[in-house]
N, C-alpha and C positions, 0 to 999 in steps of 0.2 A: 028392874027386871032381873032378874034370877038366872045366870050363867049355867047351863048343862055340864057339867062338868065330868058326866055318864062315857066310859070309854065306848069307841066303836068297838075295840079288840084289846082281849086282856089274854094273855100268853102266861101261865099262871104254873107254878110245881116243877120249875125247870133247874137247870144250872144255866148263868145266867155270863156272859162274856163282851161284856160291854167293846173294850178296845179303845177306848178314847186316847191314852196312851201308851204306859203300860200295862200289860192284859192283865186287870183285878178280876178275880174269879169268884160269884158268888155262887155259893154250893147250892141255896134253892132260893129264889125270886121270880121275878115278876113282870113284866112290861109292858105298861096299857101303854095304849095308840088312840088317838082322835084327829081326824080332818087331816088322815094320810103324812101326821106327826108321831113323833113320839112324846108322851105326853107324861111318863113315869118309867123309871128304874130303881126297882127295890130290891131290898132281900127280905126276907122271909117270906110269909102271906099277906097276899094285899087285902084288903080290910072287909070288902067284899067282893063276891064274883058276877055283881053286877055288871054289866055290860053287853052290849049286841050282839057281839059275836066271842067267841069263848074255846081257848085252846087248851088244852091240858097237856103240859108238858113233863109228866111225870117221868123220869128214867132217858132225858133228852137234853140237847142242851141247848138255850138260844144264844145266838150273835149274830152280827153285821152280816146283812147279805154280799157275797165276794164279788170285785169288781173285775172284770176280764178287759186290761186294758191296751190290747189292741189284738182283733181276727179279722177278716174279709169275710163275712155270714154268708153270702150266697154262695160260694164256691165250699159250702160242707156237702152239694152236691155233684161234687169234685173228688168225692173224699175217695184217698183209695186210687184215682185214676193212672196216677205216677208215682210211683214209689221206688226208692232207692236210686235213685239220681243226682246228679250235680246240679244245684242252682240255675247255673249260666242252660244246661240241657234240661230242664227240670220247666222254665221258663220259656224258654225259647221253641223246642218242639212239639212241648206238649199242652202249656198252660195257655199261653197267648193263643194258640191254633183253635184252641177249644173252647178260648175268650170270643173269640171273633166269630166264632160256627155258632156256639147255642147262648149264651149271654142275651137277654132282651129281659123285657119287664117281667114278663111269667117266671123265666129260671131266678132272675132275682129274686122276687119275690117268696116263691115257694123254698127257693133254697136257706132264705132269710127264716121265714118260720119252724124248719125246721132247725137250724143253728139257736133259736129262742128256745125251743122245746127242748133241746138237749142243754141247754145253759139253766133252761129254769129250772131242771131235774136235777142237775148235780148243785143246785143254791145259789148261781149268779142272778145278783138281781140287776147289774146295770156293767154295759159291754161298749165296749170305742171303736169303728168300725172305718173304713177307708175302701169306697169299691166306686162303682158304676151305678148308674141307675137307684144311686142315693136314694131317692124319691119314695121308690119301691123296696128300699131295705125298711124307710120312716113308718111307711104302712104296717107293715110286717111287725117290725116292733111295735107299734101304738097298738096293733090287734093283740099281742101278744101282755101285752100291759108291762113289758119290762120298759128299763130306763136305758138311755143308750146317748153316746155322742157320737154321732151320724156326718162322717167327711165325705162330700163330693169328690170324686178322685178325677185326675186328668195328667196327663204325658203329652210330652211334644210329637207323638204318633197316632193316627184315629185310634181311638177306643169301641168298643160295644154302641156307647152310648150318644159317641161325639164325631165329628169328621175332620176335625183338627184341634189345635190347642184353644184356637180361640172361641171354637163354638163350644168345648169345653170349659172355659173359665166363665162364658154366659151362664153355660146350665149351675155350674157355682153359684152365681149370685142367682139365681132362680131360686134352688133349694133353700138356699141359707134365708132369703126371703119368704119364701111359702113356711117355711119350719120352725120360724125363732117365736113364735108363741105358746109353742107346746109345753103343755108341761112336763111331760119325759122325755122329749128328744132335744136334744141340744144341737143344731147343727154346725158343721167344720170345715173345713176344706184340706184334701188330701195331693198330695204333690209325692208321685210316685218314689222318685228319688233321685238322688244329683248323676247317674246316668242315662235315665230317661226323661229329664226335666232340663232341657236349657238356663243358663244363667237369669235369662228374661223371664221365662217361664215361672221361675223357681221367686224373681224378686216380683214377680205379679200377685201370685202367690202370696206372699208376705203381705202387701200392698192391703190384698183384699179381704185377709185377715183382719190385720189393725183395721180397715174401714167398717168390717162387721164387729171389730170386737167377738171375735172369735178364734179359736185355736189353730192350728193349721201342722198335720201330720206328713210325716216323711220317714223314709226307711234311711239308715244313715250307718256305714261302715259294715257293712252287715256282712260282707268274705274278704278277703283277703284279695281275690282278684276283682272287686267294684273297687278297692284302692291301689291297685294296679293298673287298670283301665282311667279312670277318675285323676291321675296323678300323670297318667302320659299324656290326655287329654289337655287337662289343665293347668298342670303343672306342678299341683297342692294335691294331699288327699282329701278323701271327701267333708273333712270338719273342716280343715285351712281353707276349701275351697268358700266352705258355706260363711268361712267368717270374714274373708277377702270381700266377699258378697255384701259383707253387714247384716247379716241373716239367720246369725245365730241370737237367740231371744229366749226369753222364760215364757213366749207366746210360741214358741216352737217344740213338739210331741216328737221325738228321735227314736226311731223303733229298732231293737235289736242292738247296736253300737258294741259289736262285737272286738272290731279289729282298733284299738286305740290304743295312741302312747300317752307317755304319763302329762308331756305337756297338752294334752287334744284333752285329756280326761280335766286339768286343770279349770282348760277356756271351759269346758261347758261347763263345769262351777262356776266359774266365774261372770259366765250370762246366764244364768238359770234354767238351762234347755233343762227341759225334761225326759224322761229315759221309761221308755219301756224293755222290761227283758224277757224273753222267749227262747225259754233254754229247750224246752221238747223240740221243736223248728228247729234252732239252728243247731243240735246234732245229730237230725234224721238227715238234714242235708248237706251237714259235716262241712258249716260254715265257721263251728270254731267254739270257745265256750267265753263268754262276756266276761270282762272284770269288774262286773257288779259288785263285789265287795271294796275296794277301791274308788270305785264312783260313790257311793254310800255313806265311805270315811271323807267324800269331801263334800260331802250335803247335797250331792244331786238326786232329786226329787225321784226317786224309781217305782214303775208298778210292774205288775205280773202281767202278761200277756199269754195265750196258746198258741198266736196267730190262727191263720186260717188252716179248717180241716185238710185241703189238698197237702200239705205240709207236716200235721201235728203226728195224729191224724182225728184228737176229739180236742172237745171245747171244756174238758173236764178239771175246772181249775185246785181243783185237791190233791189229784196228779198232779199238776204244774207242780204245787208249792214242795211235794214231796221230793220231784225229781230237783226244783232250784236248789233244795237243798242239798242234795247228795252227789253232784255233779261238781257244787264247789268245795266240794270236802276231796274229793277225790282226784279235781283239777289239780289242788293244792297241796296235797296229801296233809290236810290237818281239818280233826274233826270238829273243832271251832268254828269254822268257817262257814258263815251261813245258817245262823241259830235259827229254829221253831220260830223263834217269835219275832225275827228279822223276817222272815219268809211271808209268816202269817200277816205281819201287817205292811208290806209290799202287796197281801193279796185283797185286801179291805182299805183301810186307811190312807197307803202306799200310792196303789193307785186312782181313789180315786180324787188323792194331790195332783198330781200326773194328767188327770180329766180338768181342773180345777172346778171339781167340786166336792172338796173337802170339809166346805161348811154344810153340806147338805146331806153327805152320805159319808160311807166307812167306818162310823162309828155306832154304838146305840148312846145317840144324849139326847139331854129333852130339850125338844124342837128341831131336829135333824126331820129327816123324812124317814117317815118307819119303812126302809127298807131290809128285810127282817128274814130267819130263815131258822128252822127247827132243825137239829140233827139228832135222831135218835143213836144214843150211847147203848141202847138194849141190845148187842151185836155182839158174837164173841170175838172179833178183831176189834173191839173198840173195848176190850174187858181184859183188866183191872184198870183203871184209870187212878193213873199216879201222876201224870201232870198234863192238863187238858191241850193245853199248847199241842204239846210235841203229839197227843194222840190225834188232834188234827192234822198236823204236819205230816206225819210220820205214818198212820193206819187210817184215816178215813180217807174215803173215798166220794164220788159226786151221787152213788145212789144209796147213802146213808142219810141223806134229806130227805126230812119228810113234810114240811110243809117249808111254804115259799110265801113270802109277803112282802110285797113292792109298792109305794107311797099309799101306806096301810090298808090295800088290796089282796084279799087270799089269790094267789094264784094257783097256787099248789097244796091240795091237801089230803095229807093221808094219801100219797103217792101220786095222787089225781091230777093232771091239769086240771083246770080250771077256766083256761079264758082260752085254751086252744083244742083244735079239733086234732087228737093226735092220730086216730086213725085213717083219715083224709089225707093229714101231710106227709105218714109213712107210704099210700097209698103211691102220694105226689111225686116221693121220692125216687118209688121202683119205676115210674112211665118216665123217670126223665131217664132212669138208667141204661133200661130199655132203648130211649133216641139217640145217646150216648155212646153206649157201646155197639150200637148200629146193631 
């Protein structure tokens, strides 16, 4: 019997940016896709334009759909609500208050779709997520056809979703059991952080990780006074705490890890914790600027994050990488710091080490999952193109996407969603603001 070897989707007349490792730049090629693979990367013209479906990426360029690796999706209908605040006030009066008032299955959900709409516009195709009502972000995404690693969150105080810790860690192994056959959603489990997670909490946590074999997220050194609080409590700061604990692992997702010394930056090399950075966040909320070049030089695994919209205040990760760069050049006062293409594959590659799934995504090779994303270069801010890197890093932005393609599914083409109803969820967004703002 005779193998089809006919592409679903052939992406044809582009520039072509693979990223497997270092970014080899092919000036015009090619990329068929089959059975939601990638199934070829060439240069020149592919042989013919047989196939199903058929993009022409004349005067555009294709690579790796970017991974956004850690926001809170629901609360993008948050966005805007508190601005220009301290953390500790930022949390405490405004976010928690407003967690507890409208938080339920409807706001997650609809706040979820709309955070997929805005990520699948600016070219995320797959996003790491840590909220409430799990359940209803997995919907949300799975309508939306993006990819995502989906953490159950829970605290040692009722949540939205839970009435205590423990009926919280239930709805954990609920989610992570309803979810772990999908094929886009990966599920997790999220443990707020070592001030709002007891010792026990935090080592259940772990526990119930290694039992699913799944990752398990936390927010870790993230101001300066969570290690001031964390250190009078406990005695350690918040990394010493967690390694006292035996809890520091290459199965553990550390978000933000702003405030660290050189021996805290060491240990987590030294157990393989993984590092998300969220440089727009934590200096809207002047939590401090991360020594991600440092972590970097010692091999720890880092990806790009926006965090969530109540914080950033978008999900638009071509910003991120522009400001990651420029923030460490500035922190440092030296313009080395934080190249184009350190940035870039922190935003692809980077993170989606960081997700552990690096064999499947981040990269264009054949047999990844064609998670795929067209940029049109036709633009005069993306003209003359003297080295593609940096014009990504440096002048694009998230609505120079023009098509979007997630496990070789068009989602977005020619500006258009495709798998979502965008004028329902904008609709969705002004009645909640409407309940919101009373």
């Amino acid at each position: 019997m005779e193998i089809d070897s006919t592409p679903d989707l052939l992406i044809h007349s582009a520039g072509v940016l693979p990223l497997p490792k270092a970014p080899r730049f092919i000036g015009r090629g090619w990329v068929a896709i089959k059975e939601g693979q990638i199934q070829e990367v060439a240069a020149g013209d592919p042989p013919s334009l047989a196939a199903r479906s058929v993009i022409n990426g004349q005067g555009c360029l294709v690579m790796p759909g970017l991974v956004n690796s850690h926001i809170h999706a629901p609360m993008s209908l948050f966005r805007g609500l508190a601005d220009d605040l301290p953390l500790k006030t930022w949390f405490e009066d405004h976010i928690f208050p407003a967690e507890a008032k409208w938080v339920g299955e409807e706001f997650v959900y609809w706040g979820t779709l709309l955070a997929c709409a805005e990520m699948i516009r600016a070219g995320t195709t797959a996003f790491a997520d840590g909220y409430f009502f799990e359940g209803h972000v997995a919907r949300a995404a799975r309508d939306s056809g993006i990819r995502a690693l989906l953490a159950q969150g829970t605290l040692d105080f009722p949540t939205p979703d839970s009435p205590s810790s423990a009926a919280g860690l239930r709805r954990i192994c609920d989610f992570i059991e309803t979810w772990s056959g999908s094929a886009t959603i990966r599920p997790a489990l999220f443990a707020h952080s070592v001030y709002t997670c007891s010792p026990q909490l935090l080592t259940r946590c772990r526990d119930l990780a290694l039992k699913y074999k799944v990752p398990w997220v936390t927010h870790l050194s993230e101001t300066r006074e969570e290690v001031e609080v964390v250190s009078q409590k406990y005695g350690r700061t918040p990394v010493n705490h967690l390694e006292n604990l035996n809890l520091l692992s290459s199965n553990l997702i550390a978000c933000h890890c702003v405030w660290l010394t050189e021996a805290e930056m060491d240990l987590l090399a030294k157990r393989g914790v993984r590092v998300v950075h969220n440089p727009e966040s934590n200096l809207k909320l002047a939590s401090g600027v991360a020594p991600i070049p440092d972590l970097l030089k010692r091999g720890v695994p880092v990806g790009l994050g926006t965090d969530g919209c109540a914080s950033n205040n978008n999900l638009d990760l071509f910003q991120e990488m522009d400001f990651a760069a420029k923030v460490h050049k500035g922190h440092r006062l030296d313009p080395t710091a934080m190249p184009a293409e350190t940035v870039l594959e922190m935003a692809t590659l980077g993170s989606a080490r960081v997700l552990g799934m690096e064999a499947e995504i981040g990269s264009l090779e054949v047999g990844k999952k064609a998670d795929v994303i067209v940029v049109d270069l036709n633009r005069p801010h993306l003209q003359p193109v003297y080295n593609v890197v940096s014009q990504l890093v440096y002048s694009a932005v998230g609505a120079d996407v023009r098509d979007v393609v997630i496990d070789g599914r068009i989602v977005m083409q020619n500006r258009r969603l495709l798998t979502l109803d965008e004028e329902r969820i904008l609709a969705e967004a002004r009645k909640w603001r409407k309940k919101i703002a009373g």
